[in-house]
N, C-alpha and C positions, 0 to 999 in steps of 0.2 A: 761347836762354836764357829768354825770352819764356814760350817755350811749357813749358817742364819748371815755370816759377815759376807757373804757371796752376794745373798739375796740381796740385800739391803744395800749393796755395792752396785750393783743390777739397776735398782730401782730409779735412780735419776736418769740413768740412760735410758730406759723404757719409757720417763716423763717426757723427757726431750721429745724422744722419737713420735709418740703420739701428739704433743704439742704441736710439730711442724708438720703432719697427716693432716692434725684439723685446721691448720694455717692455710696450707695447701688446698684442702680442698675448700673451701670457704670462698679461696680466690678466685677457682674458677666460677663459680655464677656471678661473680662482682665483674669477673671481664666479660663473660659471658652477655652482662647486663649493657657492661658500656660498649660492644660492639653491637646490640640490638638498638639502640636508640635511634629514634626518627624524627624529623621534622616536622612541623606543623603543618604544611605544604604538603609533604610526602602521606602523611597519615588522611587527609582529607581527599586526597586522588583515592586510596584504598575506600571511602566509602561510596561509591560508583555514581550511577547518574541522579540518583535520588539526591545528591550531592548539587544539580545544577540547580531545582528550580527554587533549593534552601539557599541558595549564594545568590539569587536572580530577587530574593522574597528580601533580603537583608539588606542589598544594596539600595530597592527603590525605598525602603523603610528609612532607612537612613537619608534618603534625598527627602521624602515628604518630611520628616523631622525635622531639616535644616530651614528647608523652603517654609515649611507652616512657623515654625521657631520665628524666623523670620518676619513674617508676616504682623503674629501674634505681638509681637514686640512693638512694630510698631504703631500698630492699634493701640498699645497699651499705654502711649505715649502722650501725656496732658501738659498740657497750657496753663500755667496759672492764672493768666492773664482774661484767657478766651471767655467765662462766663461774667466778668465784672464787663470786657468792650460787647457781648451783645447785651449786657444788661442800658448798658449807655445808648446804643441805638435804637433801643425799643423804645425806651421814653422818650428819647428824642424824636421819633417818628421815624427813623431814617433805617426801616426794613430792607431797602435794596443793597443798604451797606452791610446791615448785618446778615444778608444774604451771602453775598460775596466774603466776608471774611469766613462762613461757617467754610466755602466753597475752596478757598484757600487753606486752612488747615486741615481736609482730606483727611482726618478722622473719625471712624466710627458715631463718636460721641456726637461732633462736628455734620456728621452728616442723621443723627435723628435732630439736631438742633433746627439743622433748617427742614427736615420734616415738618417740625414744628410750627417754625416762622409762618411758612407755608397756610398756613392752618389759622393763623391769628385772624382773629372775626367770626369761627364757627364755635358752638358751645366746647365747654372745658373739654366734654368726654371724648367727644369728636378729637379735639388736637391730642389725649392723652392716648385712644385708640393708633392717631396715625404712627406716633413716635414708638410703640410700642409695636407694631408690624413693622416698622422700619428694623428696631432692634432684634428682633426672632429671625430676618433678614441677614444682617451685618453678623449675628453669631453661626449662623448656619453659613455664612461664606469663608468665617474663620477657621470651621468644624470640617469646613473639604479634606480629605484623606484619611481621618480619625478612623475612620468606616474599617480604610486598608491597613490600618495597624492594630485593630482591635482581629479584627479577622487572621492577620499576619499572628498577632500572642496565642490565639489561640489554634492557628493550623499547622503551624511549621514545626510544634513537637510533636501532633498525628503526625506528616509527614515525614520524620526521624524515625516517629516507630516503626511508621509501612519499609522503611527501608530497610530495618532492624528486620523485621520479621522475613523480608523476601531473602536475607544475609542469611540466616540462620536457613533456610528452607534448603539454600546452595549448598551450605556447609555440611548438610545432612547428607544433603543428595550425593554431596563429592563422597562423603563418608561411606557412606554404603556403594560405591561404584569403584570404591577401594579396597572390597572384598578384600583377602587375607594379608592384603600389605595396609590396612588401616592401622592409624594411628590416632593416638591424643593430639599431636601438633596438626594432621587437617582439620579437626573439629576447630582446636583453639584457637588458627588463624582465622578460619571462617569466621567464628564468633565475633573477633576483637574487631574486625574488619565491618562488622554485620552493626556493632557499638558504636560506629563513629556516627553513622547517619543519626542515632538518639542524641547522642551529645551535641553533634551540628544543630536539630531540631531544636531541642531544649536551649543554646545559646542564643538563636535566630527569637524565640520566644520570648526570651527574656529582655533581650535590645525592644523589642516594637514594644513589648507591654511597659519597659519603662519609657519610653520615649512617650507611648500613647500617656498614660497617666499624668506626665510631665506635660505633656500640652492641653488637657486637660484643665490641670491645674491653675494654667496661664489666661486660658480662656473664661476661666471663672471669676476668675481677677477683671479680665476685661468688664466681663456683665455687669461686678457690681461699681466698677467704673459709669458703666452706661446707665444703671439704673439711679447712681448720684445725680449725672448731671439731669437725667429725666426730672428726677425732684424738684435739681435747683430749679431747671425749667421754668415748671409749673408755678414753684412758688416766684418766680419773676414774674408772670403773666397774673397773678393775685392781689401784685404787690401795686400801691397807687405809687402814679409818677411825681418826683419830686417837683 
């Protein structure tokens, strides 16, 4: 009895001591961990020059987004008023006015109107032809940059990966030139080093392809903007004067 009351007397002290073994060591990869952490700054220097022309692709993406955003908006911008006042000068006769006002609101819409104007006295087809070359016009001047953001979605994650891949090439290369003192952590920093240019790629990607989509989107809004007042237009020009 002695001896089984020994054991059993044993046993919490044997729990303890293994509990604070695996306390212990548990801590160290937690400290481990928060003495390795990096900055977002610091980890993007690690993925080398493939690194500049994805910072160089992102920043002008981001200027054409602003400047077309920009742009698009205000194209997109209507008059409630503008098609009842040219409707007023047309039958009134006073074209030169309703020239000048289209000339003063400096909108898209405004400017296939007096395409139009322009045109009054030659058959229907003839004025519906002019305003519609105007308009394939006014959206392809909206559309400048689309080109460099569709291009920018789809290159800047190839160019993450070529950076990836030349990363991994070094890392190899360090690896074997480190004959018998090779380790796991050359390879591992190369690699992780070698991932940042994919992840850069892939972010840069994803900013242009929404931005492009987004303006896109805005641009379609304009058309059927412009292909409204094309209508009204027309049916103003149909319409007898009162």
């Amino acid at each position: 009895m002695s001896i089984i009351n020994t054991i059993f007397a044993g046993v919490p002290g044997a729990v303890t001591d293994t509990v604070n073994i695996m306390s212990e060591t548990a801590a160290v990869p937690t400290e481990a961990a928060e003495t390795a952490r990096m900055s977002v700054w610091e980890l993007c220097l690690k993925g080398g020059f493939i690194m500049i022309p994805l910072a160089i692709l992102l920043v002008i993406s981001i200027y054409i987004f602003i400047e077309r955003y920009i742009a698009i908006r205000r194209a997109d911008r209507e008059d409630a008023t503008f098609m009842k006042r040219i409707k007023d000068y047309i039958h009134e006769g006073e074209i030169d006015s309703a020239k000048l006002l289209c000339k003063k609101n400096g909108t898209p819409y405004a400017r296939l109107i007096l395409k139009g104007i322009s045109r009054i006295g030659r058959p229907m087809n003839d004025v519906l032809v002019a305003i519609e070359n105007t308009g394939n016009l006014e959206i392809a001047n909206l559309g400048k940059g689309l080109t460099w953001l569709a291009t920018t979605a789809a290159g800047a994650p190839m160019l993450g990966f070529l950076g990836t891949v030349i990363g991994m090439v070094e890392a190899f290369f360090s690896l074997a030139n480190a004959g018998s003192s090779a380790n796991i952590s050359v390879l591992a920093g190369g690699i992780y080093e070698a991932l940042v240019t994919t992840v850069a790629g892939l972010a840069v990607g994803i900013v242009a392809l929404f931005a492009y989509n987004a303006l896109v989107a805005r641009i379609n809004g304009v058309m059927k903007l412009l292909e409204g007042k094309t209508m009204e237009f027309m049916d103003l020009l149909n319409e007898p004067a009162e």
